[in-house]
Every structure is written in structure tokens, then in C-alpha cells.
C-alpha positions as a printed NumPy array, in Angstrom:
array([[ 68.861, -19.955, -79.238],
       [ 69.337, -23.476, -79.038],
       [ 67.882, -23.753, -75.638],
       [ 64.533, -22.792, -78.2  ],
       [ 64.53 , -25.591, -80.151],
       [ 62.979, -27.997, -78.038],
       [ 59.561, -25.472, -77.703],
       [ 59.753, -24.973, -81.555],
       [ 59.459, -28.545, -81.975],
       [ 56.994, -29.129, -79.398],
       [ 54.8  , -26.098, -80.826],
       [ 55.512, -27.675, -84.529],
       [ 54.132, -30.906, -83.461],
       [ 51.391, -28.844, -81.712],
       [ 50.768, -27.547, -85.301],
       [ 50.623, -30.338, -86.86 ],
       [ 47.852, -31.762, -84.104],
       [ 45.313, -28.749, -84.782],
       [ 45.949, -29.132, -88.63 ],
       [ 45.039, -33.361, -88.144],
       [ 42.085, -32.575, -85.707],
       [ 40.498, -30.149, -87.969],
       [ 40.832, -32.712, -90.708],
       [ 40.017, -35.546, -88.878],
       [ 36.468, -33.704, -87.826],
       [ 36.136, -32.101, -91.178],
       [ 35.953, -35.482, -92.681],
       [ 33.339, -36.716, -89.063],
       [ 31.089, -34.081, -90.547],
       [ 31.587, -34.663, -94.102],
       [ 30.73 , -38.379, -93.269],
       [ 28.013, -37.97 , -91.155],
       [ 25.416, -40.328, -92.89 ],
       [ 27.608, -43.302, -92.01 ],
       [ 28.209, -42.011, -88.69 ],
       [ 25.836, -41.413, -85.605],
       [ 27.087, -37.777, -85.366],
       [ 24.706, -35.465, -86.95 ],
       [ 25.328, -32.605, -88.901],
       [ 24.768, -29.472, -86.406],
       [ 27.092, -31.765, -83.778],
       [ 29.921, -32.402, -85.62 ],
       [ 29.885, -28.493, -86.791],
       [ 29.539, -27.689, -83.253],
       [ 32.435, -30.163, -82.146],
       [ 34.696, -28.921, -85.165],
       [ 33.987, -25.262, -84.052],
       [ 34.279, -26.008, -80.201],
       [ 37.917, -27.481, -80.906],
       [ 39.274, -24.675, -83.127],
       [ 38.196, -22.108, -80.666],
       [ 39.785, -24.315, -78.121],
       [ 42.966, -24.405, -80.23 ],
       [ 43.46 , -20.592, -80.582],
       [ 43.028, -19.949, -76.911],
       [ 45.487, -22.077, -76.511],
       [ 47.517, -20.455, -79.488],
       [ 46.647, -17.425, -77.015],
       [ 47.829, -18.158, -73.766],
       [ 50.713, -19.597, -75.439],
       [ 51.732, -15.972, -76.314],
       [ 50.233, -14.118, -73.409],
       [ 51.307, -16.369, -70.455],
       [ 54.956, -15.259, -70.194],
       [ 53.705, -11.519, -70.599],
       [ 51.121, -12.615, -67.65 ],
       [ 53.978, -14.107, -65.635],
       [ 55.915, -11.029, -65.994],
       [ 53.177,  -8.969, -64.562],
       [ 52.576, -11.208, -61.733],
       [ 56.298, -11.397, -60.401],
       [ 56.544,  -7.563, -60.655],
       [ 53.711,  -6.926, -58.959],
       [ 54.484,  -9.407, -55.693],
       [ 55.668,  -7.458, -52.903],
       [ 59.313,  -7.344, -52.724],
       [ 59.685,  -6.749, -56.581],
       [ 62.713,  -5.561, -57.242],
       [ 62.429,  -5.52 , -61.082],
       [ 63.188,  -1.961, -62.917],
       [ 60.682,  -2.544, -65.804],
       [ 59.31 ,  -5.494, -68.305],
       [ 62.629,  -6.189, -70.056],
       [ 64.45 ,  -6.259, -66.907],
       [ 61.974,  -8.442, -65.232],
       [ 61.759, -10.61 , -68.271],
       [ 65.453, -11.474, -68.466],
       [ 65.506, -11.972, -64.574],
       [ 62.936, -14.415, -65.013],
       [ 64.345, -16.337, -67.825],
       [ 67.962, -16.017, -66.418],
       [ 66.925, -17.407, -62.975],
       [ 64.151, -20.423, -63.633],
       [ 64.563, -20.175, -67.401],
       [ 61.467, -20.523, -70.199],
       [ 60.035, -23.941, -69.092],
       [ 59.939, -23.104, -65.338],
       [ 60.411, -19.318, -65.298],
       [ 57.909, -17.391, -67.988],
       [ 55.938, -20.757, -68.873],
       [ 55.587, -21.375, -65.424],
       [ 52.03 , -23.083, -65.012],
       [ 50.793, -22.856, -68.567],
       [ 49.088, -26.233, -68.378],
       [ 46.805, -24.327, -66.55 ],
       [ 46.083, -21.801, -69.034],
       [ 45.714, -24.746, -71.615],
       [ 43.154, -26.122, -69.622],
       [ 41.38 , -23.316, -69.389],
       [ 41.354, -22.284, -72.649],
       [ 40.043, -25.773, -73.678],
       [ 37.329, -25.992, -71.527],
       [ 35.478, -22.085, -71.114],
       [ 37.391, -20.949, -74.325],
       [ 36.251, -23.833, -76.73 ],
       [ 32.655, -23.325, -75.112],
       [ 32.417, -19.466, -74.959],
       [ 33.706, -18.916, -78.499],
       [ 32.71 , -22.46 , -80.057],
       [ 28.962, -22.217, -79.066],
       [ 28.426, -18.81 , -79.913],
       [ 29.965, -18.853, -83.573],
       [ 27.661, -22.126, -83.873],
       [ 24.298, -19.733, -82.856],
       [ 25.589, -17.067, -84.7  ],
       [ 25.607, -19.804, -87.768],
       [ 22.512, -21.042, -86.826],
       [ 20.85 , -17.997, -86.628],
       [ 22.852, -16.23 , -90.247],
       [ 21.064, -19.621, -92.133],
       [ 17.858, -18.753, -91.184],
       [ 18.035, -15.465, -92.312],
       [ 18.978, -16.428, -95.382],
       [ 16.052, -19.071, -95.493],
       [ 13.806, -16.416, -94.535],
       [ 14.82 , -14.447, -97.517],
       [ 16.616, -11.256, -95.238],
       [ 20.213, -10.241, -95.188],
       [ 22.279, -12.814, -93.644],
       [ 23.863, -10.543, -91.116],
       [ 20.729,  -8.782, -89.926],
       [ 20.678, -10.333, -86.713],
       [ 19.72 ,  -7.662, -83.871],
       [ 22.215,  -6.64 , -80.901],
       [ 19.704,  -8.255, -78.645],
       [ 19.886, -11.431, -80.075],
       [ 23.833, -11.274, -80.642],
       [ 23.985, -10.705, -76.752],
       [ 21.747, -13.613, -75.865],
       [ 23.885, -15.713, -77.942],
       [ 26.827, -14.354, -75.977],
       [ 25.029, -15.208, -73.227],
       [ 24.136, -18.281, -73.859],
       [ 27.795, -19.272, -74.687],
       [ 29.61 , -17.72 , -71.448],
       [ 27.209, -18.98 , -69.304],
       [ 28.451, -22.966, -70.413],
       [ 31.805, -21.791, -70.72 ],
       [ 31.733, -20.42 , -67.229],
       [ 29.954, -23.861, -65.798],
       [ 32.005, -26.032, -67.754],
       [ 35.067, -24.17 , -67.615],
       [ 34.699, -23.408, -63.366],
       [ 36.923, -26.804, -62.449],
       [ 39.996, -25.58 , -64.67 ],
       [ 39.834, -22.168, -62.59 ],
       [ 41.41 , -24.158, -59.647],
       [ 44.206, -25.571, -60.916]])
């Protein structure tokens, strides 16, 4: 377990970084008259990094499982199961190089197409929820069509902006 300690207190610092950066753009948007950052921006930006944040929350869980899956799928496998595959991993190349092997990756990913594709569209879906209520109708009657347009809209940058990360 002590072998652990050094990711615990890498992911508690992590922690602590998404707690400050929501804060610190909290306050951005809460400021925004003295700033050049308008309103609908500095929601967008606050929304784009959270969304970044828990993809990368994600991956941080799913990339040993993902690991796992690759090495017993390679030809010339000779893992049993998941367990057994698991603690051959971790026993031969350990956490850092074994099951995190290549997470930056992920990380990148995840904050480029996942702060986009998940960012952008709960921003339109926002948008589009105040403007029902200005128009005086439910704020969740938005129609399926315009709920996948918004998807749309949002995978489409996610998938342009987040194209680069792909290769690395």
C-alpha cells in the first residue's frame, strides 16, 4: 500500500487544482464587469473546464481497466482472466508504467474533445432552457431535434479540436 501513496497525493493535489480552478473562474464570471470576459464566455469556459476535469476524473478510473483489455487481447496473451492479467501487469511494470501506462494521453484527450463535447453542449442546453423560460414555456421543453443538434454541434468541435490529441 505504500507504493499508493505517491498517486494519492498526486490525485489530492489534483483535487485541490479542480476545486481552485472552479473558484478561480467562478469568481472571472462573477467579476465580469471589471473584466473583458463576458458573461456567456466565462460560463462557457467554467463549464468547458469542469467537463474537462471529469473526463479526466474518468480516464483516471477507466485507463488501467482499458490497459487490461488491451494486453489480453495482443496476440500471445497468456493471461487466464482480468484479475490474473491485472496482477501480471502491476507485478511486472507496476502502476506508473504497467496499468497507467500512457494516461497522459487519455488526459489530453479528455481535455481537449471531452471539455468541448460535454462543455459546449451543457452551455446550449443552458442557453436554450433560459429562453424557454423567457418565453414563458416549461424550461425543459426543448424537442429531441433540437437536443441532437446541440449534440451535434458540440461533437463536431470536440472532434476538430480534439483530432491532434488522437495521435499521441
Amino acid at each position: 500500500i505504500s507504493s499508493l501513496l505517491p498517486y494519492a497525493f498526486a490525485l489530492s493535489h489534483k483535487l485541490c487544482l479542480l476545486s481552485f480552478s472552479y473558484n478561480l473562474l467562478s469568481f472571472i464570471s462573477k467579476k465580469q464587469n471589471k473584466l473583458t470576459m463576458g458573461a456567456a464566455a466565462g460560463a462557457l469556459l467554467i463549464k468547458m473546464v469542469i467537463a474537462a476535469f471529469s473526463g479526466m476524473g474518468a480516464a483516471t478510473v477507466c485507463h488501467p481497466l482499458d490497459v487490461i483489455r488491451v494486453q489480453m487481447q495482443t496476440e500471445g496473451s497468456t493471461y487466464n482472466g482480468l484479475t490474473d492479467a491485472a496482477t501480471g501487469i502491476y507485478k511486472k511494470d507496476g502502476l506508473k508504467d504497467g496499468l497507467y501506462a500512457g494516461v497522459s494521453a487519455a488526459y489530453l484527450r479528455q481535455w481537449l474533445y471531452g471539455s468541448c463535447r460535454i462543455g459546449i453542449y451543457a452551455y446550449l442546453l443552458e442557453n436554450a432552457q433560459n429562453e424557454n423560460v423567457k418565453a414563458g414555456l416549461e424550461k425543459n421543453a426543448i424537442s429531441l431535434s433540437s437536443k441532437m443538434l446541440m449534440g451535434l454541434t458540440s461533437g463536431g468541435i470536440g472532434s476538430f479540436v480534439g483530432t491532434p490529441s488522437e495521435l499521441a
